[in-house]
MILUMBA-563715 format. One record per residue (C-alpha): residue in one letter; x, y, z. Coordinates in Angstrom, 2 decimals, decimal comma. Example, Ala and Ser with C-alpha at 12.3 -4.5 7.8 and 13.67 -1.06 7.14 Angstrom:
<nodes>
<node 'a'; <12,30; -4,50; 7,80>>;
<node 's'; <13,67; -1,06; 7,14>>;
</nodes>
This chain:
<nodes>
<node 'x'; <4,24; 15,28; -55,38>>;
<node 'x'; <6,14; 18,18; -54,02>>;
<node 'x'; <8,16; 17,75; -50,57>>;
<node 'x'; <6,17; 20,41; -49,14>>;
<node 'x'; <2,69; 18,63; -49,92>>;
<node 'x'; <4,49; 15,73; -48,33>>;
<node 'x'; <5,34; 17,19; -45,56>>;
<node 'x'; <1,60; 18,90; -44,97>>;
<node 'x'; <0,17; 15,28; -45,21>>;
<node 'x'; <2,27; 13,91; -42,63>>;
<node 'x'; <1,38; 16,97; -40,25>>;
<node 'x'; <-2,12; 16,34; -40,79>>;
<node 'x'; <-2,00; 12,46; -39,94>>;
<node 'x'; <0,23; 13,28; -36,88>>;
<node 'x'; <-2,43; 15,38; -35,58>>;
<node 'x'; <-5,07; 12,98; -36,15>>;
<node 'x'; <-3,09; 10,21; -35,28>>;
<node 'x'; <-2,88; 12,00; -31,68>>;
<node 'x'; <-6,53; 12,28; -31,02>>;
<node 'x'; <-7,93; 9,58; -29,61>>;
<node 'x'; <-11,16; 8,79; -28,37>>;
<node 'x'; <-12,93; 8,20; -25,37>>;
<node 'x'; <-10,94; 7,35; -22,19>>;
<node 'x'; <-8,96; 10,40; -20,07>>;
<node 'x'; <-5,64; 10,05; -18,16>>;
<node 'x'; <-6,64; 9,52; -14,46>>;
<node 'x'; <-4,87; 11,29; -12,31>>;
<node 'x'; <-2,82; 10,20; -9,29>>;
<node 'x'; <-4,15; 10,42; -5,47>>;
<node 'x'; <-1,84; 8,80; -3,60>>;
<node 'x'; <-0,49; 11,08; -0,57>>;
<node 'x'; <2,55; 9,08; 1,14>>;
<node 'x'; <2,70; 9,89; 4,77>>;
<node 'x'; <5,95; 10,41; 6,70>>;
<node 'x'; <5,24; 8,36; 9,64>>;
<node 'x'; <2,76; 5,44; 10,64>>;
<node 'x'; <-0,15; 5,91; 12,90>>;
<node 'x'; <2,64; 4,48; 15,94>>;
<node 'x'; <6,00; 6,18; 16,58>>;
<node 'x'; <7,20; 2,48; 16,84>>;
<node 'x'; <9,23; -0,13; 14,50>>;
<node 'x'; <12,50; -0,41; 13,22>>;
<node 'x'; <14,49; 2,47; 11,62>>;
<node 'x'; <17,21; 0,77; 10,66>>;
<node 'x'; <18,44; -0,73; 7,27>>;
<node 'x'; <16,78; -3,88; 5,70>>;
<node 'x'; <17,83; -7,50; 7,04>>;
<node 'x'; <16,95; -10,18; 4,10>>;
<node 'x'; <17,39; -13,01; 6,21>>;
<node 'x'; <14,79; -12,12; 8,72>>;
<node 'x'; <14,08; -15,62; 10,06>>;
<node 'x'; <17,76; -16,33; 11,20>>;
<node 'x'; <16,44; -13,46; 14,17>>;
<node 'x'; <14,82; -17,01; 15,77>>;
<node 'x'; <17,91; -18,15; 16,09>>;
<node 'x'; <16,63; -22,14; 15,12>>;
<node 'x'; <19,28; -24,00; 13,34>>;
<node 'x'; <15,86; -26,05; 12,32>>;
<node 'x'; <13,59; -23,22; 10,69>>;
<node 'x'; <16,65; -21,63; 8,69>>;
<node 'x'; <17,43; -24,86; 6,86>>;
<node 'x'; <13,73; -25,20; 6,18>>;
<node 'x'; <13,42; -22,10; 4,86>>;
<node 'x'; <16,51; -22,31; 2,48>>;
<node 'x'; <14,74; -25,24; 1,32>>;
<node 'x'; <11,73; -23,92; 0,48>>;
<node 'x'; <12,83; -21,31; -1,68>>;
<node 'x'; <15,38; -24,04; -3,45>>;
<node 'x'; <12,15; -26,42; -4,07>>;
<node 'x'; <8,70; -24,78; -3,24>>;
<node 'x'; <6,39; -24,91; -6,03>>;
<node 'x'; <5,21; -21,16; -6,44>>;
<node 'x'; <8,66; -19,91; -6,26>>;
<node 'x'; <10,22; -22,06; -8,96>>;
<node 'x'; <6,66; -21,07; -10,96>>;
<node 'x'; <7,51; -17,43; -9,82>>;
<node 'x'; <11,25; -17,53; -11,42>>;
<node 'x'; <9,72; -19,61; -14,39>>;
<node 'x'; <8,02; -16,26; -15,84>>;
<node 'x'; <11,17; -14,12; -15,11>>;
<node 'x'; <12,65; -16,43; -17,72>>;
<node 'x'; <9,64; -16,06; -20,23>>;
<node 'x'; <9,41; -12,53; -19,87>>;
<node 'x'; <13,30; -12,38; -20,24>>;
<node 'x'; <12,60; -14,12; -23,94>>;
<node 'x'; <9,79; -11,45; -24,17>>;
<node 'x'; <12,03; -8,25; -23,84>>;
<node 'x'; <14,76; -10,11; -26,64>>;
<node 'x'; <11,92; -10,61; -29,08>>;
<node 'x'; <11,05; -7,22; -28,69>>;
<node 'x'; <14,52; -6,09; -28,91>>;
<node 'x'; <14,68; -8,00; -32,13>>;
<node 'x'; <11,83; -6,49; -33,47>>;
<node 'x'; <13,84; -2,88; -33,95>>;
<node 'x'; <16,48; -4,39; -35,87>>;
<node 'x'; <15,98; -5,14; -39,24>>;
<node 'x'; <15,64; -8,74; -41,24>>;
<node 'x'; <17,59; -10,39; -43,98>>;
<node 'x'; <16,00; -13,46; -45,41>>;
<node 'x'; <18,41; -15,71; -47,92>>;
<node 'x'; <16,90; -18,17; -50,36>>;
<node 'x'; <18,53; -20,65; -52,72>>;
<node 'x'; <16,08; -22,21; -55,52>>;
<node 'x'; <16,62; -24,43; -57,56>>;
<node 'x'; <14,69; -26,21; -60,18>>;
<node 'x'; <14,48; -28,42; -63,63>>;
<node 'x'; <12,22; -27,97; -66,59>>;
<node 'x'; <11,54; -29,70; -69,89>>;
<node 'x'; <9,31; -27,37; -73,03>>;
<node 'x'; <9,41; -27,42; -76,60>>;
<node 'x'; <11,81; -25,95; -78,60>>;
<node 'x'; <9,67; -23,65; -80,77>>;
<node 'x'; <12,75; -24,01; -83,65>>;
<node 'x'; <12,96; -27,42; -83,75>>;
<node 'x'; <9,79; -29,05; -82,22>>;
<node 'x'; <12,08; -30,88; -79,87>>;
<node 'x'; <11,78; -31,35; -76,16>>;
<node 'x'; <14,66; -29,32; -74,27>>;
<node 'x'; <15,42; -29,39; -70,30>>;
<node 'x'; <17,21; -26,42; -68,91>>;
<node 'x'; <18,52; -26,33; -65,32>>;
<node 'x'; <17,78; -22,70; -62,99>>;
<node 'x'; <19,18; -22,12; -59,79>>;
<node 'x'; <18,52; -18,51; -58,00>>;
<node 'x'; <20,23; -17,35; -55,03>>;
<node 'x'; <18,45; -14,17; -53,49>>;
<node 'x'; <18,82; -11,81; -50,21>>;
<node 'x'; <16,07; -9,54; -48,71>>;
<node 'x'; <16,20; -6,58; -46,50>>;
<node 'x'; <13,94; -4,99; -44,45>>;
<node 'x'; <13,65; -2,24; -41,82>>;
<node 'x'; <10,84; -0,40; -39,99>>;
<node 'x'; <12,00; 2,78; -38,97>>;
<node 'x'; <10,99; 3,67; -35,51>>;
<node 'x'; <10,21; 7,38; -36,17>>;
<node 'x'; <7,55; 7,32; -33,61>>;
<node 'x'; <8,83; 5,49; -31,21>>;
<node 'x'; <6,51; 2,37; -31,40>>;
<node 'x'; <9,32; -0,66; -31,34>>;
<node 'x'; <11,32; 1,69; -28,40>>;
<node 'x'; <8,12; 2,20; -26,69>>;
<node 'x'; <7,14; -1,51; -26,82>>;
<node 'x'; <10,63; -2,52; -25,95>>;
<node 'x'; <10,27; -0,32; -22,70>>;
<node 'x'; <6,52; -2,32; -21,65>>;
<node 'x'; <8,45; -5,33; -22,10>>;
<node 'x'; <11,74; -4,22; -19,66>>;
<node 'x'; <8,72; -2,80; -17,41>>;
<node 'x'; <7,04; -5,88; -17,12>>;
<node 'x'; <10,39; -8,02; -16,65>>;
<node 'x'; <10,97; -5,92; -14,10>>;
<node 'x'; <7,39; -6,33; -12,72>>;
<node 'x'; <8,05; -10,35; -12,56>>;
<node 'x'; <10,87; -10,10; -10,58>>;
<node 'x'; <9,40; -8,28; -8,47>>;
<node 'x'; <6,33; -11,14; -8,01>>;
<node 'x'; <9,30; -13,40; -7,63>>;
<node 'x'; <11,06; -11,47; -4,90>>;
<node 'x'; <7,27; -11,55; -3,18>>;
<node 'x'; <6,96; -15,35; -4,02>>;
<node 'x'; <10,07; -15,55; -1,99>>;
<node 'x'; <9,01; -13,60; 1,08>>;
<node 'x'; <5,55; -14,66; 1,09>>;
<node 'x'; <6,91; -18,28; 1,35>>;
<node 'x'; <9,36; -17,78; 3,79>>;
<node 'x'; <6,91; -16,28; 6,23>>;
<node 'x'; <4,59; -19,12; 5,52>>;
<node 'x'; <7,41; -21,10; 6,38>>;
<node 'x'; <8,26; -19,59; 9,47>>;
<node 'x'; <4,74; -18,95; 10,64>>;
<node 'x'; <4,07; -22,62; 10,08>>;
<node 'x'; <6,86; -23,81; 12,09>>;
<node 'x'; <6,50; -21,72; 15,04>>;
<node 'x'; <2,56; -22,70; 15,23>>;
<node 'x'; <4,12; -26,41; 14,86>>;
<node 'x'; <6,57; -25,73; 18,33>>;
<node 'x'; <3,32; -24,08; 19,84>>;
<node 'x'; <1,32; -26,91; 19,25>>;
<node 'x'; <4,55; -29,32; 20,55>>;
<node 'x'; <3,97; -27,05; 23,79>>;
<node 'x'; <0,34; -26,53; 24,16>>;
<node 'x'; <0,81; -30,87; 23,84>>;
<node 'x'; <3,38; -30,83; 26,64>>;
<node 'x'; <1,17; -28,29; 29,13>>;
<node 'x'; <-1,96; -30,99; 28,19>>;
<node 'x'; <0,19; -33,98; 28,93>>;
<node 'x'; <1,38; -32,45; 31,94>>;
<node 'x'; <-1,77; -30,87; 33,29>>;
<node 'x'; <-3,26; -34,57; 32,58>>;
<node 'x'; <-0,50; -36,27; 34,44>>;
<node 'x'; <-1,36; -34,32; 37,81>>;
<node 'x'; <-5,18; -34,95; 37,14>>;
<node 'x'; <-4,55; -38,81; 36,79>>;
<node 'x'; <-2,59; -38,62; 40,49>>;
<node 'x'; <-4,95; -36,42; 41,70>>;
<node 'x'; <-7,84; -38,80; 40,41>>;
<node 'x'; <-5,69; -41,61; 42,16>>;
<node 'x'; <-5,40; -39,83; 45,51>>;
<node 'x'; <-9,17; -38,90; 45,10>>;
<node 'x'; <-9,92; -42,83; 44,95>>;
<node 'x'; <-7,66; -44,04; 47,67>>;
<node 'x'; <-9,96; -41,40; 49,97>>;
<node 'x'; <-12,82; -42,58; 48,38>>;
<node 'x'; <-12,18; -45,94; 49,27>>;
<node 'x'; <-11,19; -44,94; 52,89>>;
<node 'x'; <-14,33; -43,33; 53,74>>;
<node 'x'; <-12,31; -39,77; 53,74>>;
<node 'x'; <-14,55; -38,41; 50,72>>;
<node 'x'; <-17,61; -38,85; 48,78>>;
<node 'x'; <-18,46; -40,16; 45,66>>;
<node 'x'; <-19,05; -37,02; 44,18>>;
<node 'x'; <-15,47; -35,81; 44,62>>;
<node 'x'; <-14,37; -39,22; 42,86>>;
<node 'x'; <-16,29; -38,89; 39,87>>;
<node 'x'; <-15,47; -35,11; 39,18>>;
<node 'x'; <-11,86; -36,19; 39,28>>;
<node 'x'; <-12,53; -38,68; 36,91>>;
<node 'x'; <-14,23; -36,38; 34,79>>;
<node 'x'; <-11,33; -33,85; 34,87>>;
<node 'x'; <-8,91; -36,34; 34,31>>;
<node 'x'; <-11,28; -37,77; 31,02>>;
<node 'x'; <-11,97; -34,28; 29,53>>;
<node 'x'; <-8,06; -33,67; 29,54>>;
<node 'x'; <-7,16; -36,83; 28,06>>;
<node 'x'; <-9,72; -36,01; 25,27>>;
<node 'x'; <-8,32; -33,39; 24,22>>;
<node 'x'; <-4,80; -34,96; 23,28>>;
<node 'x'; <-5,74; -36,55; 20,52>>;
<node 'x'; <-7,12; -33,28; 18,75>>;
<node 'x'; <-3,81; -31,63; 19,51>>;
<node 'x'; <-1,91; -34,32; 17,62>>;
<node 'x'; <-4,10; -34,10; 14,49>>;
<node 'x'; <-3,32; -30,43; 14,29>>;
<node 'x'; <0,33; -31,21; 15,01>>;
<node 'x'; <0,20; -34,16; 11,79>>;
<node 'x'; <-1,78; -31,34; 9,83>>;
<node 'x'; <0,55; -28,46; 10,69>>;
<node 'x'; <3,90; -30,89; 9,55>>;
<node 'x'; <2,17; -32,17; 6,69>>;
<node 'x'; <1,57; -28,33; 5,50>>;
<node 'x'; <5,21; -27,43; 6,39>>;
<node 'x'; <6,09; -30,58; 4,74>>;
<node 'x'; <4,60; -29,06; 0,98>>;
<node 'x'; <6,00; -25,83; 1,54>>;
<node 'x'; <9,32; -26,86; 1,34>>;
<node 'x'; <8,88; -28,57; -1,45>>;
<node 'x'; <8,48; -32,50; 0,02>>;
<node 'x'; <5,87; -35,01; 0,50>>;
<node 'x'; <3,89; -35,22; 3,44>>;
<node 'x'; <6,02; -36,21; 6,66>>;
<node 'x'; <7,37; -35,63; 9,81>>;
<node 'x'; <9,32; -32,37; 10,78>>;
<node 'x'; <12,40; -32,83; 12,30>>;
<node 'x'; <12,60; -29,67; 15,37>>;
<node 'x'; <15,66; -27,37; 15,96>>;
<node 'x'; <14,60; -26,31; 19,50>>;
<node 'x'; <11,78; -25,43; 21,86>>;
<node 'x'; <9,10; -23,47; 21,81>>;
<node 'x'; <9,93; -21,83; 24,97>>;
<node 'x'; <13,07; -21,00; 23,52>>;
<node 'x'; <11,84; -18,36; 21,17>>;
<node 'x'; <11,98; -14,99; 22,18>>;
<node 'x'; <9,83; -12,06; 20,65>>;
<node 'x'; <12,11; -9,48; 19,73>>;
<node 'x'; <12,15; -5,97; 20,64>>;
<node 'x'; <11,03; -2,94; 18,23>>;
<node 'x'; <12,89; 0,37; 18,17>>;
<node 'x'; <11,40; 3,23; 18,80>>;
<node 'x'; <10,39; 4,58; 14,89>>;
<node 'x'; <9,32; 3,03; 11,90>>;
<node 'x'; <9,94; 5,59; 8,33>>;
<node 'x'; <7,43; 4,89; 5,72>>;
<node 'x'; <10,37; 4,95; 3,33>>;
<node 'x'; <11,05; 1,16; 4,44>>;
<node 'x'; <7,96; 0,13; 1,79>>;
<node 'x'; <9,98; 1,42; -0,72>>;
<node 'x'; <11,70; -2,32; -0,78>>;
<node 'x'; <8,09; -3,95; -0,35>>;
<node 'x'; <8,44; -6,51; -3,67>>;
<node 'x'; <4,12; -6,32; -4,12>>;
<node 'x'; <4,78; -2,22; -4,73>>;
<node 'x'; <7,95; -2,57; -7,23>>;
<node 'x'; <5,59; -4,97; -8,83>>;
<node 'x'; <2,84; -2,30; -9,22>>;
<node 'x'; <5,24; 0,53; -9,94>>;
<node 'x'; <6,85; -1,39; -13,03>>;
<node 'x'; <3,05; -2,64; -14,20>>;
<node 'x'; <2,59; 0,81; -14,20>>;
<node 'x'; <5,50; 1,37; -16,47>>;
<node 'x'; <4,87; -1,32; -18,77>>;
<node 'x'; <1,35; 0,29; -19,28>>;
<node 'x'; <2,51; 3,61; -19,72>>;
<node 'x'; <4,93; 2,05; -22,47>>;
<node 'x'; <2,31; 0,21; -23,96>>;
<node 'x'; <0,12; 3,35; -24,26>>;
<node 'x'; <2,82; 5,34; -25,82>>;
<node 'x'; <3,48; 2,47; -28,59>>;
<node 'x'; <-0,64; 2,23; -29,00>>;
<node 'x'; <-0,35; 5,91; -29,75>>;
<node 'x'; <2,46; 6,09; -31,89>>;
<node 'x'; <0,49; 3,00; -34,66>>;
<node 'x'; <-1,67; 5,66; -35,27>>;
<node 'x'; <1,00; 7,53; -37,02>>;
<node 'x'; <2,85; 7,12; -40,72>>;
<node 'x'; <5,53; 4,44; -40,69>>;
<node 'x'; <8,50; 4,13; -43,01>>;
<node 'x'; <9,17; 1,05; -44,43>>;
<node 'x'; <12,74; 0,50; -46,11>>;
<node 'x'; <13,01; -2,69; -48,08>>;
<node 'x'; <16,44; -3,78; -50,31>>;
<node 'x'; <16,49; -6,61; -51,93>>;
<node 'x'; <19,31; -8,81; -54,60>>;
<node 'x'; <19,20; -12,04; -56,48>>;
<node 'x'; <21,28; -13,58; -59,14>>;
<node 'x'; <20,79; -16,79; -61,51>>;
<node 'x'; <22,30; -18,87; -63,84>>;
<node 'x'; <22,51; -22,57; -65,37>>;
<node 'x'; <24,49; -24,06; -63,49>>;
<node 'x'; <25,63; -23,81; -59,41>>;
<node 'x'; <29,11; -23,12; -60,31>>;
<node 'x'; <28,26; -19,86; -62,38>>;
<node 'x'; <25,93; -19,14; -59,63>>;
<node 'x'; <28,43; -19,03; -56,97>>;
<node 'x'; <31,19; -17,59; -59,28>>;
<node 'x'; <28,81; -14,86; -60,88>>;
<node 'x'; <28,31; -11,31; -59,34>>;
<node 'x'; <25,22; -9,74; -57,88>>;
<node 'x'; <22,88; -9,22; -61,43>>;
<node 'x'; <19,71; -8,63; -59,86>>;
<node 'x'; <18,83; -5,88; -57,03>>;
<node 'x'; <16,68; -3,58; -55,88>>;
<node 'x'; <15,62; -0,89; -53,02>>;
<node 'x'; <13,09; 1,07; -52,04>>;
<node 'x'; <10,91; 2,84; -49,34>>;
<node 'x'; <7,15; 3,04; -48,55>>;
<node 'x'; <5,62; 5,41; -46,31>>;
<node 'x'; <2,50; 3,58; -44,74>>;
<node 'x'; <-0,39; 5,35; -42,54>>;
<node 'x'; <-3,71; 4,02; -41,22>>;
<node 'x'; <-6,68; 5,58; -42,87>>;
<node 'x'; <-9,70; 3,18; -42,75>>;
<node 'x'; <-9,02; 1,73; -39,70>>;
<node 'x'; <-8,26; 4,67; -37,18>>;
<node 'x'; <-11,23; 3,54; -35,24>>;
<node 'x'; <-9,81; 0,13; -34,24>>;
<node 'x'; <-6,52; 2,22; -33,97>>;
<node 'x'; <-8,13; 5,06; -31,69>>;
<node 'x'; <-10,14; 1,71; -29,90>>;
<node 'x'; <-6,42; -0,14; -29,45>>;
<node 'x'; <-5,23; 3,40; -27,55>>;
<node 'x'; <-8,14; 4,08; -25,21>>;
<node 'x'; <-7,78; 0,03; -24,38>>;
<node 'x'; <-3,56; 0,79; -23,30>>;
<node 'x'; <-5,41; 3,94; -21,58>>;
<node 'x'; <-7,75; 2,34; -19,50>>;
<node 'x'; <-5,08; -0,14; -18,14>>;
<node 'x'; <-2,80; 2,50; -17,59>>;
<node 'x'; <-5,71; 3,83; -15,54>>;
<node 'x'; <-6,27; 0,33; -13,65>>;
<node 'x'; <-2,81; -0,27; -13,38>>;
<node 'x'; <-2,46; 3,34; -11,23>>;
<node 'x'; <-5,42; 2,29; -9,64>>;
<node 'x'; <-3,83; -1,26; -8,35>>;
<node 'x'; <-0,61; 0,73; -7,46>>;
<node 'x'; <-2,45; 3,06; -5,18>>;
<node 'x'; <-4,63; 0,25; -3,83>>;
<node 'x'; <-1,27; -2,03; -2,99>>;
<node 'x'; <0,56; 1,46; -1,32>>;
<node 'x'; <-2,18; 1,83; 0,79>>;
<node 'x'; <-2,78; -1,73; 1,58>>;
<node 'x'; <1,01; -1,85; 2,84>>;
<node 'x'; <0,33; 0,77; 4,89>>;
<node 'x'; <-2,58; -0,69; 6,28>>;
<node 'x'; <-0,99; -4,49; 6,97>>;
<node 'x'; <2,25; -2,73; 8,78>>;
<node 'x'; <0,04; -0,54; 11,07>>;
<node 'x'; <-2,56; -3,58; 11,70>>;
<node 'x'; <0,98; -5,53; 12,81>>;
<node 'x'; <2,81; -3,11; 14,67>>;
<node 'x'; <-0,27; -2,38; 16,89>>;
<node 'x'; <-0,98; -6,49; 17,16>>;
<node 'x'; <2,65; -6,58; 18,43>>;
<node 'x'; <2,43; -4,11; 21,29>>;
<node 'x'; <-1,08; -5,19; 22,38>>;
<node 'x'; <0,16; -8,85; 22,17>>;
<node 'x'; <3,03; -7,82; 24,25>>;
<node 'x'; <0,87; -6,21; 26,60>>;
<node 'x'; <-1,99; -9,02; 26,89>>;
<node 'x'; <1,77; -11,55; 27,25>>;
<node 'x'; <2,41; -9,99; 30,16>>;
<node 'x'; <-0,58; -9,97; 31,75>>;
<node 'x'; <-0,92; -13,93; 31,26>>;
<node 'x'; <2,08; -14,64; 32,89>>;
<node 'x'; <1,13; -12,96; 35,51>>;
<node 'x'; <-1,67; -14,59; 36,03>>;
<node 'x'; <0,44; -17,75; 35,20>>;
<node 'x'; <1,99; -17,12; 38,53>>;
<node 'x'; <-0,87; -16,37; 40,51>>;
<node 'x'; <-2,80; -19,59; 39,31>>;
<node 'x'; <0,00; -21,97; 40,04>>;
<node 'x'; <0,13; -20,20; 43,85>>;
<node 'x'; <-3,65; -20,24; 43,84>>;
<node 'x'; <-3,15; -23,89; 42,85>>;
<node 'x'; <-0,81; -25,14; 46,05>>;
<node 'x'; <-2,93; -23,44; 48,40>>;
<node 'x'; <-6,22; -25,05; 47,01>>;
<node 'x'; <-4,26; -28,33; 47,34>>;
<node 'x'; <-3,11; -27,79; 50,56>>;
<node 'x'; <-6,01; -26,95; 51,84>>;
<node 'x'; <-7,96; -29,68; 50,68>>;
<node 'x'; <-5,08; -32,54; 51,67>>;
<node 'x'; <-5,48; -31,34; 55,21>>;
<node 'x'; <-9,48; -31,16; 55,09>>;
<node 'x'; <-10,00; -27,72; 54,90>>;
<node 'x'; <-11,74; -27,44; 51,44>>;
<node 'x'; <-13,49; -29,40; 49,51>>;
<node 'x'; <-12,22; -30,46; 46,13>>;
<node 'x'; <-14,15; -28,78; 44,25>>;
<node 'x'; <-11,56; -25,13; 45,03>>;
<node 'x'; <-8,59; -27,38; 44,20>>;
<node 'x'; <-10,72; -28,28; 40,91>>;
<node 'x'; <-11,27; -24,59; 40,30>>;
<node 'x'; <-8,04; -23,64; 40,68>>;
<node 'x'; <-6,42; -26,73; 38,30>>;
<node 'x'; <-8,77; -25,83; 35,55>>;
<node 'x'; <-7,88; -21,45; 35,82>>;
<node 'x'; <-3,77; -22,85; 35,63>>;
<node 'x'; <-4,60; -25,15; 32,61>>;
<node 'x'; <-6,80; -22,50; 30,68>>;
<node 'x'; <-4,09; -19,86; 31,53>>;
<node 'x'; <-1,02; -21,79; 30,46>>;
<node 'x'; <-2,32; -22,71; 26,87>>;
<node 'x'; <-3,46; -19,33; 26,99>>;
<node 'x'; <0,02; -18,38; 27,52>>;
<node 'x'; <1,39; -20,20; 24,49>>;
<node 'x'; <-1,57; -19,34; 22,27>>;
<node 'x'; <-0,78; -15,34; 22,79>>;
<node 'x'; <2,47; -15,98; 22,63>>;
<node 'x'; <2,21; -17,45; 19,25>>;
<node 'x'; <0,01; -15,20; 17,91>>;
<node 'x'; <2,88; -12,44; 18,87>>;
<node 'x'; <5,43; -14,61; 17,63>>;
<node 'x'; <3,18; -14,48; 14,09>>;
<node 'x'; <2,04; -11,12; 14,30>>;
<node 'x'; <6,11; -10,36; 14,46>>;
<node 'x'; <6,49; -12,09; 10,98>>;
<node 'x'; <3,69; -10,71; 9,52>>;
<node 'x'; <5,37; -7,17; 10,17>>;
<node 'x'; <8,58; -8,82; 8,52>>;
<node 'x'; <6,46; -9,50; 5,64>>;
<node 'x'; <4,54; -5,78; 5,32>>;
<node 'x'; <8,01; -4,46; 5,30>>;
<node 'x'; <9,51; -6,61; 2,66>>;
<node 'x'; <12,00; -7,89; 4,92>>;
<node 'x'; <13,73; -7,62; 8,49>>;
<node 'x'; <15,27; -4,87; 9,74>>;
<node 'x'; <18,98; -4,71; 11,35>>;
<node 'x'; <19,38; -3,93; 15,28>>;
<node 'x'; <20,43; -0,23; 16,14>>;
</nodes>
């Protein structure tokens, strides 16, 4: 066959070997904006070592542990090493292969002269060579989904690490809030037990009624109750912490108090570009590669492939020959392959890389827009946490005033007990409200730290 019939023959499979079937590129939607909904957050470079910003000698050792020893981070750097083997053995695949054999065998036949039996000893020694040339692409291509997708898992590793660091800090401060919302119970039970005592010694003087006695007792009873619940959760919260770093069920040794940490102040503007080192999007951005990789190696199957194949042996009687002998058998050749009666599993292989290019733009999107979302939702926690902060500790204040006069008064029989009652319960419900808003700032904080990807550095 001529070189131009060749030639027309390959045209015509390249062109079918383009069309495919069913499923069209989507197109992307995404619209980044410059600016969150707030004009607040940090502008500044990224801080990896967010936590340390707690300054707790206690929650920076436990979060080095943890990402030493916590399960879904050594899991998470476990398929960075598989996929590493992945990209070499696609890597290997473009180079081509030499097989060497050595045979060797012993026969007895007939000797058709003489009748006799005869043995004769064979040994072969052979080499084979192979190479697919990547005309279209294909090996490159696939080489490229499998760098993607490396890429992709370090990504998920580098997210492994910050999600389990902020579960690490978030655990431990709720652990020091519970310590405190224990010590304001203990506390708040401590003056209910004296004023339960006082309230007896007048009962038993004929100063006050029963009444008064038994709704100090009943004070005093409810607050006591509620002790034990708050050291379950404590057990339950350093049992949790306990697993994340990577140890058995146990105590939690504390660095400081909870009064002690300080909710740090944002600056003034927050750029958009700061997702850019978000570790969920690099994930999505190099699944997106991968796919598009994959798509473009689906594609290129479709088309001819060249096949180059050399190939040598020699034989003799005896190993010595064998080794001392020259080459005396060899061969080479090339075949030029191309899919004819299975194009539609072909075309069906294609619109299957086409569809999960499709989902994987689809899950990028979704994941851009969901980091958007999460750092909005946590900036505005933070400055109506703030706000609603502030607000309790004023009425902190006025409580514990309201408190000593509703004491004093009552002492020197101007009230009855039931104010100073009123006014021990609004301090109590006030001061764990206090450390449960405070908390939930102190959270909402690290949750922004994790939307970002990280901590940002002072101005």
């Amino acid at each position: 066959m001529s070189p131009l019939k060749l030639s027309c023959i390959a045209a015509a499979l390249l062109l079918a070997g383009c069309h495919s079937a069913q499923v069209q590129q989507a197109k992307p939607t995404l619209e980044i904006p410059a600016q969150w909904r707030d004009q607040v957050g940090p502008a500044s470079s990224a801080e990896g070592f967010w936590w340390r910003n707690f300054h707790d000698s206690a929650l920076n050792g436990y979060v080095d542990e943890a990402l030493r020893y916590n399960s879904d981070v050594l899991t998470a750097r476990e398929r960075v090493n598989e996929y590493q083997a992945r990209v070499q053995g696609a890597e290997g695949a473009q180079w081509p292969t030499l097989d060497a054999g050595l045979n060797a065998g012993r026969s007895r036949s007939q000797s058709a002269a003489t009748g006799l039996p005869t043995h004769s000893d064979l040994y072969r020694g052979s080499l084979n060579a192979s190479y697919n040339v990547d005309l279209w692409g294909q090996y490159s291509s696939a080489t490229e989904a499998a760098q993607a997708s490396l890429e992709a898992q370090k990504a998920a590793a580098a997210a492994a690490n910050l999600t389990v660091a902020s579960s690490v800090a978030a655990g431990y401060v709720t652990l020091l809030s519970l310590d405190e919302q224990l010590k304001v119970t203990q506390a708040t039970l401590t003056a209910r037990e004296n004023a339960y005592n006082l309230a007896k010694r007048q009962y038993e003087a004929g100063y006050s009624s029963r009444l008064e006695l038994m709704q100090s007792d009943s004070e005093y009873r409810a607050t006591r109750a509620q002790i034990p619940q708050l050291q379950h959760q404590i057990t339950q919260q350093e049992n949790a912490l306990s697993v994340l770093v990577g140890q058995n069920p146990g105590a939690v040794a504390r660095g400081g108090e909870f009064d002690q940490l300080t909710p740090l102040t944002l600056p003034t503007e927050l750029p958009s570009t700061l997702l850019n080192r978000r570790p969920d999007i690099v994930q999505a951005q190099r699944a997106l590669l991968a796919t598009d990789a994959t798509l473009a190696s689906s594609r290129a199957q479709l088309l001819p492939s060249i096949n180059l194949v050399a190939s040598g042996s020699l034989q003799d009687s005896t190993l010595s020959q064998l080794i001392d002998n020259p080459l005396r058998l060899w061969s080479i050749g090339g075949s030029i392959l191309a899919p004819l009666l299975n194009r539609e599993a072909l075309n069906a292989q294609v619109d299957v890389a086409m569809s999960q290019r499709n989902q994987a733009l689809y899950a990028y999107e979704k994941t851009v827009r969901n980091a958007f979302k999460e750092v909005n939702d946590s900036i505005d926690a933070i400055e109506r946490l703030q706000e609603q902060l502030a607000e309790l500790q004023e009425q902190e204040h006025v409580a514990e005033e309201t408190l000593r006069i509703a004491r004093n008064r009552y002492r020197n029989g101007y009230s009855s007990y039931l104010d100073e009652l009123d006014a021990q319960r609004t301090l109590f419900s006030t001061q764990l409200s206090v450390v449960q808003v405070k908390n939930n700032l102190l959270l909402a904080q690290i949750d922004l730290y994790r939307s970002l990807g990280g901590g940002w550095r002072g101005l």
